[in-house]
C-alpha positions as CSV (number, residue, x, y, z in Angstrom):
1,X,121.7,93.9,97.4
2,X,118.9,92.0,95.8
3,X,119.4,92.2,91.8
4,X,117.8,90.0,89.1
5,X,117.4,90.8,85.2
6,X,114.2,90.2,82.9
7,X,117.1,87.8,80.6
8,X,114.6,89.2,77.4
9,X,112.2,91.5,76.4
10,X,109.2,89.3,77.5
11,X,108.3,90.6,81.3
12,X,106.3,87.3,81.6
13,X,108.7,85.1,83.3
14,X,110.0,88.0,85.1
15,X,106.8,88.2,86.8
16,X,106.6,84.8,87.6
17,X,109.4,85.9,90.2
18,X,106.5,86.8,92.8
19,X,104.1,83.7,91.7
20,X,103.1,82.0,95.4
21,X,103.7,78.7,94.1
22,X,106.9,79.3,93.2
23,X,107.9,80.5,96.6
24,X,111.2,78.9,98.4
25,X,110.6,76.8,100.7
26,X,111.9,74.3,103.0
27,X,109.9,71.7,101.1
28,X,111.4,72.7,97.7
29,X,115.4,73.4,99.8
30,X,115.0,77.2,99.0
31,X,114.7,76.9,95.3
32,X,112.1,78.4,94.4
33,X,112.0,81.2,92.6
34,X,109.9,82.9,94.1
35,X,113.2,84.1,97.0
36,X,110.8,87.0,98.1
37,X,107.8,84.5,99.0
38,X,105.0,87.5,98.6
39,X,102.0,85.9,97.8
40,X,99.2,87.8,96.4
41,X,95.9,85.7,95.4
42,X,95.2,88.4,92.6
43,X,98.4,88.8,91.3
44,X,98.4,85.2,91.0
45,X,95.1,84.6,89.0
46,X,96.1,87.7,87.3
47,X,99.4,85.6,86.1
48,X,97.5,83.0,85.1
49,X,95.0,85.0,82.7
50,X,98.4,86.6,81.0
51,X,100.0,83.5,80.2
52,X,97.0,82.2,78.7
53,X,96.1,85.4,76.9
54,X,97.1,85.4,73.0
55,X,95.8,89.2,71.8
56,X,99.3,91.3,72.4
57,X,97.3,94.3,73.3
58,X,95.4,92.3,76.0
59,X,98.8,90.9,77.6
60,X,100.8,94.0,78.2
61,X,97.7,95.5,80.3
62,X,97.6,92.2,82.3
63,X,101.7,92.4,82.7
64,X,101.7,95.9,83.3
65,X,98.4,94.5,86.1
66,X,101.0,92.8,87.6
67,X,104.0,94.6,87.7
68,X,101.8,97.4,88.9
69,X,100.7,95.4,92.4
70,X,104.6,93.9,93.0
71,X,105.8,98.1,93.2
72,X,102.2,99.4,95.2
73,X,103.0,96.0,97.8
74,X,106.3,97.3,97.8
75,X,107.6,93.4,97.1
76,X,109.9,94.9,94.8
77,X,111.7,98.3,94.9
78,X,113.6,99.7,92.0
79,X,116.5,101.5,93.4
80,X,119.2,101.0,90.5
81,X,120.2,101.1,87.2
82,X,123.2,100.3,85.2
83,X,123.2,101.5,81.9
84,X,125.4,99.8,79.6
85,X,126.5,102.5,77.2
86,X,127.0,101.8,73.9
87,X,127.9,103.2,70.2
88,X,127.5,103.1,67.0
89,X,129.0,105.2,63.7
90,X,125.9,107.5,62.4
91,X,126.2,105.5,58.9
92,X,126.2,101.8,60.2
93,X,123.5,99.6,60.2
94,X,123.3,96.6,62.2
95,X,120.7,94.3,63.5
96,X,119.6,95.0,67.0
97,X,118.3,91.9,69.1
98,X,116.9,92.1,72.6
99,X,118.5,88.4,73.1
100,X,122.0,89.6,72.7
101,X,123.7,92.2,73.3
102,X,123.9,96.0,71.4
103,X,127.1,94.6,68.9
104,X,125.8,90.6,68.8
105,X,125.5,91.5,65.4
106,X,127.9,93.4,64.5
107,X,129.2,91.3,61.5
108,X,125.5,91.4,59.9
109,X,126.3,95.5,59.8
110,X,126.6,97.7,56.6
111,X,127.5,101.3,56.1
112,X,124.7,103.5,54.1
């Protein structure tokens, strides 16, 4: 089974997963990261307009572009998930961060 994680709540270097310049290769000794090596002309100038694009709005329809053709290619087929579960006491207030995990931040908590 083929897993990998986004590692933050940015999809753009996620996508770069199924860039065809990043594709392993003998010439690179199979490290690139591109492990699938799809290539996809469109989804690579599509990449290349999102990381370049500064309005947020903008982006997210370029990202969502892209994640779009990976699933319609079928380079990419979601067949799990693993939610972590997680709790928290109805009063307590603590900082969330999607760079850590749920109780990263537990010490910055306070009850209400």
């Amino acid at each position: 089974m083929y897993t990998v994680t986004r590692g933050g709540p940015d999809p753009g270097r996620f996508m770069g997963l199924f860039c065809s310049w990043l594709a392993a290769s003998k010439a690179n000794k199979w490290n690139g990261r591109n492990v699938t090596r799809w290539s996809n002309e469109g989804f690579d100038r599509t990449f290349r307009a999102a990381e370049v694009e500064v309005d947020p709005v903008k982006r997210a329809a370029l990202l969502i572009r892209l994640n779009d053709r990976v699933c319609n290619d079928h380079t990419a087929v979601p067949i799990v998930m693993r939610p972590k579960p997680g709790a928290l006491v109805n009063n307590l207030h603590a900082p969330i961060s999607g760079w850590a995990t749920e109780s990263s931040g537990i010490q910055d908590g306070y009850r209400a």
